[in-house]
C-alpha positions, -999 to 999 in steps of 0.1 A, spaced: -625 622 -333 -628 655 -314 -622 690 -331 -614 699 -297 -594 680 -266 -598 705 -232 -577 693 -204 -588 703 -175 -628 714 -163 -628 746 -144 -640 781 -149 -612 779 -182 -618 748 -196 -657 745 -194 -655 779 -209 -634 772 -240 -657 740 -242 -689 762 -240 -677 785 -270 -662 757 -294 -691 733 -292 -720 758 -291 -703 768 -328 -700 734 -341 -668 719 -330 -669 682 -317 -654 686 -280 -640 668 -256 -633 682 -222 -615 656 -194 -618 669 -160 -605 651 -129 -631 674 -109 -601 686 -87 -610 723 -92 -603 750 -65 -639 764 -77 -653 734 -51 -634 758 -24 -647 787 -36 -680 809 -32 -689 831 -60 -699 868 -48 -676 889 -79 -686 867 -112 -707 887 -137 -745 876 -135 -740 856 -101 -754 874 -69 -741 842 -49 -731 805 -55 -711 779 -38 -681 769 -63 -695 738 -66 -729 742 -79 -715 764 -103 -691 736 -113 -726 716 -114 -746 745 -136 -720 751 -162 -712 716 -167 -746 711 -178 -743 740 -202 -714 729 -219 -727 694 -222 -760 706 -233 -743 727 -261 -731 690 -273 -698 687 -255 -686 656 -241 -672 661 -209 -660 630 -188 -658 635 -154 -632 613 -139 -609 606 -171 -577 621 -163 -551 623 -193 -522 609 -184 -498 624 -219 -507 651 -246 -484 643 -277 -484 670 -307 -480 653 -343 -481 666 -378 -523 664 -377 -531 676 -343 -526 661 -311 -528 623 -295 -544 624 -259 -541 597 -236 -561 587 -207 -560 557 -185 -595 547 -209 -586 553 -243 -569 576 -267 -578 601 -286 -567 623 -318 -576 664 -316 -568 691 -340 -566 712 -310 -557 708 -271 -566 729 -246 -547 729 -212 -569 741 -183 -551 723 -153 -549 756 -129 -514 764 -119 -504 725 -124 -480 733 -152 -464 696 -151 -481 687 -188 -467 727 -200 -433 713 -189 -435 677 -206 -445 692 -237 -420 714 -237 -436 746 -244 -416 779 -238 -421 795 -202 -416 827 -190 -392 842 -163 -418 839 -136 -421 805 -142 -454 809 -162 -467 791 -192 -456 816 -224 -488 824 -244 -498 850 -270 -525 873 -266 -550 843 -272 -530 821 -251 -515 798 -277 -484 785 -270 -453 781 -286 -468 745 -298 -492 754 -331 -529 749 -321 -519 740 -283 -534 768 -256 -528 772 -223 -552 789 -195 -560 802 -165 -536 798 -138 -511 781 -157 -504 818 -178 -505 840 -147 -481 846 -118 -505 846 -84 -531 864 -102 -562 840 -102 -595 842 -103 -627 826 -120 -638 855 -141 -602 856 -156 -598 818 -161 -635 818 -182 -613 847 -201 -585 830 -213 -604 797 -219 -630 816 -242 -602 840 -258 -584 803 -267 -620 790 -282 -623 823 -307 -587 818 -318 -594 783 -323 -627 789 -340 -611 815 -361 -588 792 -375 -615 768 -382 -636 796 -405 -604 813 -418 -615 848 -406 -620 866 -375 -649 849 -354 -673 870 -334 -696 846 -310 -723 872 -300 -758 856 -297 -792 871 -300 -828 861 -290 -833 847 -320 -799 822 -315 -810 811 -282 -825 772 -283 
């Protein structure tokens, strides 16, 4: 059973993915690969002179998987369903129980609206500063909390932001994820 359920794998959900597993959470990231980072070329992300969308898709999935996350390509979840211990998440191969879920599904805010979170006036997903939603221990990212303002730098953002709330929760105190030399495997 995953600590973590991230639905969606763009620049938000590969990034909460990166931060919760690399600290000990059993992840699960489900990502239709139906990105807009395969239309886009990177010239403005942090550390990136120049990449095609799609190798960086490539690149940081192998990060995220390397830091021991599971992330299934191809598995698209078909319901979310919040109980009293965490969430039930269905796919077309299997469910799944998650303390936490994640939903990184770009401005697709169908999933926002079945659950029934609270929205805002301009039609966007409600979130906190650390996008959680109205739903306990159910975050929201990227596109799905902002009107017409996206953008790959700001998605990674929200998606980390939602891991350090998550992994705060987790160690009952404020959680800090800054690595030194001697961290790096």
């Amino acid at each position: 059973m995953p600590d973590v359920a991230i639905v969606g794998g763009g620049a938000a959900g590969l990034s909460a993915a990166l931060f919760t597993a690399k600290n000990g959470l059993e992840t699960v990231v489900f990502d239709t690969d139906e990105t807009w980072m395969h239309k886009a070329h990177l010239f403005n992300y942090p550390g990136i002179r120049s990449i095609s969308g799609s190798e960086f898709m490539e690149l940081t999935r192998g990060q995220v998987r390397d830091r021991g996350a599971d992330v299934r390509v191809g598995e698209e979840v078909t319901d979310v369903d919040p109980g009293d211990d965490g969430f039930r998440v269905e796919t077309e191969d299997g469910e799944y129980e998650a303390d936490y879920a994640v939903l990184a599904t770009g401005a697709d805010r169908s999933m926002a609206e079945d659950l029934e979170v609270d929205f805002a006036d301009d039609g966007t997903v409600d979130v906190d500063l650390d996008t959680e939603t109205s739903i306990e221990d159910l975050y929201a990212t990227g596109a799905m909390v902002r009107d017409e303002e996206w953008q790959a730098v700001i998605a990674a953002g929200d998606g980390a932001s939602a891991a350090l709330d998550i992994l705060s929760k987790e160690k009952g105190e404020h959680f800090h994820d800054f690595d030194v030399p001697d961290d790096v495997p």
